[in-house]
C-alpha positions as a Python dict, from the first residue, in 0.01 Angstrom:
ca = {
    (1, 'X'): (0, 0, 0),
    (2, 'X'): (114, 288, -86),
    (3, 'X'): (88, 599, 182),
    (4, 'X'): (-24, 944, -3),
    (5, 'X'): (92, 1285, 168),
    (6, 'X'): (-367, 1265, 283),
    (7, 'X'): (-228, 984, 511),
    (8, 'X'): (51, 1151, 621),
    (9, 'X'): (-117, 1436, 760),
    (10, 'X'): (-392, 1199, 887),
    (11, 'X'): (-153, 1020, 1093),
    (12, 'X'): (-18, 1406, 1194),
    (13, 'X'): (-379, 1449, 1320),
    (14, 'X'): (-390, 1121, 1487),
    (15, 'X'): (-50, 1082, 1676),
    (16, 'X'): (113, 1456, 1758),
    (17, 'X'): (-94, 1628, 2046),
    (18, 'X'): (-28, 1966, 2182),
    (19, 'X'): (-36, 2096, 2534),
    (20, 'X'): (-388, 2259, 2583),
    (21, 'X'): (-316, 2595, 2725),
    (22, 'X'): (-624, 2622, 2937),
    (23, 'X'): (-675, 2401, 3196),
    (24, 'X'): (-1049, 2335, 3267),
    (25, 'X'): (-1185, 2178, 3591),
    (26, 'X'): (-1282, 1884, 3351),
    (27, 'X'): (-868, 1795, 3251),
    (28, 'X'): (-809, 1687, 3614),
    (29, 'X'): (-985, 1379, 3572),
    (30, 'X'): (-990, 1282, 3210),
    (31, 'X'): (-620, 1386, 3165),
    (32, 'X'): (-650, 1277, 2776),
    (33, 'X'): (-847, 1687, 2772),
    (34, 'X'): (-524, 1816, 2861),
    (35, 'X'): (-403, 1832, 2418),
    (36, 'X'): (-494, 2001, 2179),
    (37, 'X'): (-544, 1850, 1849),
    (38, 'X'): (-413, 1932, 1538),
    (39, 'X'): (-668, 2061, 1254),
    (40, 'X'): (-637, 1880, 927),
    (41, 'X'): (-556, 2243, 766),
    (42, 'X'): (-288, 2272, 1025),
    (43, 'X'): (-97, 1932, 992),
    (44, 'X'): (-115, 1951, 631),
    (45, 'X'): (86, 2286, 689),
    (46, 'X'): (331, 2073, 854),
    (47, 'X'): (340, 1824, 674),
    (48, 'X'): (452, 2078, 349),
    (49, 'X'): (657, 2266, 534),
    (50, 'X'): (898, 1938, 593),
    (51, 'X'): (876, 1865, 263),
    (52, 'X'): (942, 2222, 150),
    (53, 'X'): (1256, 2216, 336),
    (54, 'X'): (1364, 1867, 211),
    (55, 'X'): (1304, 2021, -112),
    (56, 'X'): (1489, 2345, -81),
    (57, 'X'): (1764, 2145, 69),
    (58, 'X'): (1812, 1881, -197),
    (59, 'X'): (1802, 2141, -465),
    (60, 'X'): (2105, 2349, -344),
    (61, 'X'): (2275, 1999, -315),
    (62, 'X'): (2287, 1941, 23),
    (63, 'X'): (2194, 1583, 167),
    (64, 'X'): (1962, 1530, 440),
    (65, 'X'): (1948, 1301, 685),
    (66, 'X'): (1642, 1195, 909),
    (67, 'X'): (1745, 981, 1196),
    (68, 'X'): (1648, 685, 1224),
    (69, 'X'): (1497, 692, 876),
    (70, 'X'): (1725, 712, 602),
    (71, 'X'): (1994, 959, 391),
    (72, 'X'): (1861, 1148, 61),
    (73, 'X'): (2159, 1232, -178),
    (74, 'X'): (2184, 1439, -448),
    (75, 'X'): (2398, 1256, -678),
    (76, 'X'): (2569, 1382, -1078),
    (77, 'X'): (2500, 1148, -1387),
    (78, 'X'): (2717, 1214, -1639),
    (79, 'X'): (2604, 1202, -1997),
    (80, 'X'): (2577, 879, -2193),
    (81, 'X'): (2452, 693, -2482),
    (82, 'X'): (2171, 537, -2482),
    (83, 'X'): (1897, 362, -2671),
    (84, 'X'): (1529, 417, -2685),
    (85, 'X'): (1359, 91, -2628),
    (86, 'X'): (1081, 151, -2840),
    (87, 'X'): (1268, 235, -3188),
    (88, 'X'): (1594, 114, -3121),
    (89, 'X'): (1764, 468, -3216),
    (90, 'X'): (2069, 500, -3069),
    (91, 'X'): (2025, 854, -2822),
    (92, 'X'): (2277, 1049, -2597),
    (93, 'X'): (2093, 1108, -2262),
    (94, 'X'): (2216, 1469, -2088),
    (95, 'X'): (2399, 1478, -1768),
    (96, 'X'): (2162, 1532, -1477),
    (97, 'X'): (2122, 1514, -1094),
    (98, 'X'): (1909, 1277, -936),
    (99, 'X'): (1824, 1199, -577),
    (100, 'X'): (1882, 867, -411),
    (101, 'X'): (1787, 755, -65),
    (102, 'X'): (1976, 502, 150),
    (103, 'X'): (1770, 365, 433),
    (104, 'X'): (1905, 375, 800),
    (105, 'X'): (2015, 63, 963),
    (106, 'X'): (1705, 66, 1222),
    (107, 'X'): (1474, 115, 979),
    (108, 'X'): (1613, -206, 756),
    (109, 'X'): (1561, -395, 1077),
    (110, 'X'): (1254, -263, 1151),
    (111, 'X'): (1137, -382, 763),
    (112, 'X'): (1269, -735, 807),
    (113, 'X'): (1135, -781, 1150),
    (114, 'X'): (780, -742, 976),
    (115, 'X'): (883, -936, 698),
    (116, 'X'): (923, -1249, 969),
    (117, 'X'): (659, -1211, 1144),
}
């Protein structure tokens, strides 16, 4: 299954909680009243925002590195021949950058732990 940026900020909504500011007389005894929740416009703000900055920061270069999650590198491709599959015709493809990602050791654990289970 794949997971679409929707569930991304769904699972924003579902999992971060804020500290409630005001404490009622009713957050004493159900202490799950004490956070805030996040609006679905305001994880989704979030939720851009990270990927804004991945972005910016990928296209000056730079690699980033979530811990506990993985490396994304920007990486050069030189130019090279090449051959469309469809005609045969012999092409040169242009030099470009692309961006690879190398998963973190915990997280390739974490994958084949599920994978046995």
């Amino acid at each position: 299954m794949t997971q679409t940026k929707a569930d991304l900020v769904k699972s924003v909504i579902e999992k971060v909680h804020l500290k409630n500011p005001k404490k009622g007389r009713q957050q004493f005894l159900f202490p799950e009243l004490d956070y805030a929740i996040f609006s679905k416009k305001r994880a989704t703000e979030h939720v851009d925002a990270i990927f804004e900055i991945i972005k910016k920061t990928l296209e000056k270069g730079e690699h980033v590195l979530i811990s506990g999650f993985g490396k994304f590198q920007v990486k050069f491709k030189w130019a090279r021949k090449g051959r469309n599959p469809k005609t045969g015709e012999n092409i040169i493809l242009d030099s470009r950058r692309i961006v690879t990602f190398q998963c973190s050791s915990k997280l390739k654990s974490k994958i084949n732990q599920a994978d046995q289970d």
